[in-house]
N, C-alpha and C positions, 0 to 999 in steps of 0.2 A: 504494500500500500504506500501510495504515495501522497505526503501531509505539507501543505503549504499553510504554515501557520503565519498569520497576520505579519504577511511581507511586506516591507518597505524595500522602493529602490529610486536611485537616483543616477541623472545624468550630471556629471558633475553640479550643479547647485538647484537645478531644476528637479524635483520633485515629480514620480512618474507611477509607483505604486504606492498606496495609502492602507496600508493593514491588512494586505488582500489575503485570505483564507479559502483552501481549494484542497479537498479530498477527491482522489481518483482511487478506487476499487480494482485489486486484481480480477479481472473479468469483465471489467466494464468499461466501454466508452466515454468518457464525459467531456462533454464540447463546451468550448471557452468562446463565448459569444460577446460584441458589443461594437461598438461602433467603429469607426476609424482615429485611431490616437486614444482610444481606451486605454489601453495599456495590454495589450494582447500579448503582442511577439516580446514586449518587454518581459513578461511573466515566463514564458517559453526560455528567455536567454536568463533570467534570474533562475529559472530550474536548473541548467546547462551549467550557472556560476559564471558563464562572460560577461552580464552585470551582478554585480556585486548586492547582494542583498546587504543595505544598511538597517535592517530591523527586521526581526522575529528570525523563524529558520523552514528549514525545510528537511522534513524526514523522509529517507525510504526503511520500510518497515522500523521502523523505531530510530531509527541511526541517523545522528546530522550529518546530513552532505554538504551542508549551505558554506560550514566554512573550508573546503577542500577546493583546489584549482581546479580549474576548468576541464586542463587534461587530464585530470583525475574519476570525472563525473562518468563518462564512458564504462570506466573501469568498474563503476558501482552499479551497473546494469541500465542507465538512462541513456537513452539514445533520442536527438533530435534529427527529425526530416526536416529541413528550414523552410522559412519564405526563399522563393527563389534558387533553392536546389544545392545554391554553391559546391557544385561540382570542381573538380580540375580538370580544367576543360583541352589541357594535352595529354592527361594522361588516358588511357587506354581505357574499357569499360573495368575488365578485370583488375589492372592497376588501382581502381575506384574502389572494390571491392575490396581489393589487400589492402585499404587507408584505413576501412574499418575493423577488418579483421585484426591490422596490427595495434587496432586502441584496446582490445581485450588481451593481445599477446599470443590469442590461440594458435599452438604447433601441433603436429601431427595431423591425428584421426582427427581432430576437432576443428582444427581448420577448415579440412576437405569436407565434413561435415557440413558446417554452416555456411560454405562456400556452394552447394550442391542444394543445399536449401534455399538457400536468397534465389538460385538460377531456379529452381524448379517452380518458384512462385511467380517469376518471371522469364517463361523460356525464350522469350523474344532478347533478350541481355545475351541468353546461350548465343546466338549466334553473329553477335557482335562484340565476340570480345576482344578483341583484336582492334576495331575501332576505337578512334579517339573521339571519347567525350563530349567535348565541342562540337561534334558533327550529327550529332544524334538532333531528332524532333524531339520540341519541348515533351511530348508524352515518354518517350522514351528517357531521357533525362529524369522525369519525376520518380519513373520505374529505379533507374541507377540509384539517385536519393534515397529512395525508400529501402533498397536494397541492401544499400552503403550501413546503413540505419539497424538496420533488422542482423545485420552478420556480426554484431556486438554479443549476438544472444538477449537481446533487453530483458528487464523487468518491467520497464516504462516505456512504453513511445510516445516518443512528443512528435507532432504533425501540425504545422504551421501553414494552413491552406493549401492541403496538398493540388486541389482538384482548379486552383483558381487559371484560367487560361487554356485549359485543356480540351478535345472535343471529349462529348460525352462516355463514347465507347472506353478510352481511356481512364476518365473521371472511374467509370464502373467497375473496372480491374482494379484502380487502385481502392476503391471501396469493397472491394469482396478481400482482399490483401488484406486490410482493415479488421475488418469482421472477424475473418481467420484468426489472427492474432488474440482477438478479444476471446473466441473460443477456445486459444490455447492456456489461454490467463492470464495473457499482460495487462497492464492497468495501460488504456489508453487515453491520451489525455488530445485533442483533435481541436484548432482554431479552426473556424469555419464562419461564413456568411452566407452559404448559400440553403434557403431554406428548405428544399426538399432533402440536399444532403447531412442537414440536422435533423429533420423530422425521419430519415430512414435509419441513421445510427446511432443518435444519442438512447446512452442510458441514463443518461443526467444532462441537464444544461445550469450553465453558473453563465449569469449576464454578470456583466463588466460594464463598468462607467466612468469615467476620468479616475482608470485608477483603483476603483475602489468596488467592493462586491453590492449588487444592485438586489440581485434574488438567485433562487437557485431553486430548478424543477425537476421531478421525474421524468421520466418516458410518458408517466402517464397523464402527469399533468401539460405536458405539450400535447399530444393524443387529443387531451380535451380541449384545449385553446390553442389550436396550433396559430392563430392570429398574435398570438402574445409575442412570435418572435420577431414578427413585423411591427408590431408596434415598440418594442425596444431597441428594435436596427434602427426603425427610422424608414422602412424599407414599405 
């Protein structure tokens, strides 16, 4: 389980999260919703440790991560897909692969393992490994991301809009990839704004507002007012 207890974070003097409190469940989905400059991806890089949480902390199952480095956080089973993929976009697709595999250190049989996994959830990667990066279509690219992401072994996925850009046949693999994972037990923790792809996977939603926690609903209470997300987007 992963506990975001009443986070603060800051851009050097600006002020960017305000107390924000976020439980995500092994097995469950929960989508991080609110508007633009809410504090979304900040919350996602305060998970990561690339901003600095200046107040409260952040547990995975029991244990502060919050004060450990950035290059550390990988290592404690949290893996982030970003906004925008940040790929290496000369290195090779497999090269992309081994970036992730070597934040856990895995050798051997469990390299080839989770190296055999990331491809078989994306067999389209299989046959581009040899390609560079950079030359892939944005859907392919999200694919790499997420794959990059996933060969940590996580406890946690963090997914930072993965679907935004994409055409839909794409959006839907990386959403059944999604699912998969939540079936396996990872606690997945998903930004998102689009609202059919909230209403098909959240098992919680937590709105976000300058910052700060707005409300926070079941599946079933979206189910019942699925207009409540449009009216907190703005949308």
């Amino acid at each position: 389980m992963l506990e975001i207890n009443s986070v603060s974070a800051h851009y050097g003097k600006v002020q960017v999260l305000y107390d924000l409190s976020v439980t995500a469940q092994a097995g469950e989905i929960t989508c991080i919703l609110g508007r633009n400059g809410a504090g979304k991806t900040t919350l996602m890089r305060a998970i990561m440790g690339i901003v600095p949480a200046t107040g409260g902390d952040i547990a995975l199952n029991g244990e502060n991560v919050s004060a450990r480095p950035p290059h550390d956080t990988p290592r404690q089973g949290i893996a982030l897909v970003p906004q925008g993929r940040r790929l290496f976009p000369e290195l090779s697709v497999a090269e992309n692969i081994e970036v992730g595999l070597m934040a856990r250190n895995f050798k051997g049989s469990k390299r080839r393992e989770m190296r055999e996994k990331v491809l078989d959830l994306f067999p389209r990667l299989r046959e581009r490994l040899k390609q560079q990066a950079g030359t892939l279509s944005g859907g392919e690219q999200q694919m790499l991301a997420t794959a990059r992401a996933l060969a940590i072994d996580p406890q946690v996925l963090l997914l930072d809009e993965p679907g935004e850009g994409l055409q839909p046949s794409v959006v839907a693999q990386i959403q059944d990839v999604i699912v998969n994972m939540r079936d396996q037990g990872l606690a997945v923790v998903l930004v998102e704004q689009r609202v059919d792809a909230i209403l098909t996977l959240a098992d919680k939603a937590v709105f976000v507002e300058n910052g700060r926690n707005l409300e926070t609903l079941s599946r079933a209470d979206l189910q019942l007012d699925p207009e409540v997300i449009r009216r907190n987007l703005g949308v």
